[in-house]
Phi, psi and omega in degrees: 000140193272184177267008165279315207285125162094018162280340207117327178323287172312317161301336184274307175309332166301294161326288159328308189270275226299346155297319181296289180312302176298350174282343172305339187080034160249166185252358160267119155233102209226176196195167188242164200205130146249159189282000166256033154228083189303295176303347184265320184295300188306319164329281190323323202273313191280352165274015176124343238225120207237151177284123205237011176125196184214170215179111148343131166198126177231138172226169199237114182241150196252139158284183194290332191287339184099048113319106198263147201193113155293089143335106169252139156203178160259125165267157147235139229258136142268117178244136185222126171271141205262000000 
């Protein structure tokens, strides 16, 4: 566990974009997970946030050498209504 992890941090940042969005007039709020974050998902869920189906998702990461590299995974949409 790094020396960030268990302040809270994350939780208040969450908080902050579910303040956005509902000022926006959504009734939602949702994110993506991977299943090799176990612990970000037990966030997501206790702060409220149910499993809403799952999705392909790819991006482009530079590696240690500066190599732009396409990143594939699967998420699962966690949705929470606000």
């Amino acid at each position: 566990m790094g020396p960030l992890q268990g302040l809270g941090i994350a939780t208040m940042l969450i908080g902050a974009g579910e303040q956005r969005v509902h000022a926006r007039g959504l009734a939602f709020a949702a994110l993506g997970v991977e299943d090799n974050n176990p612990r970000a998902r037990r966030l997501y869920q206790r702060l409220g946030y149910r499993a809403a189906g799952r999705r392909h998702a790819s991006w482009e990461t530079e590696d240690d050498t500066g190599v732009l590299r396409v990143y594939e995974t699967t998420l699962t949409i966690l949705r929470k209504r606000l």
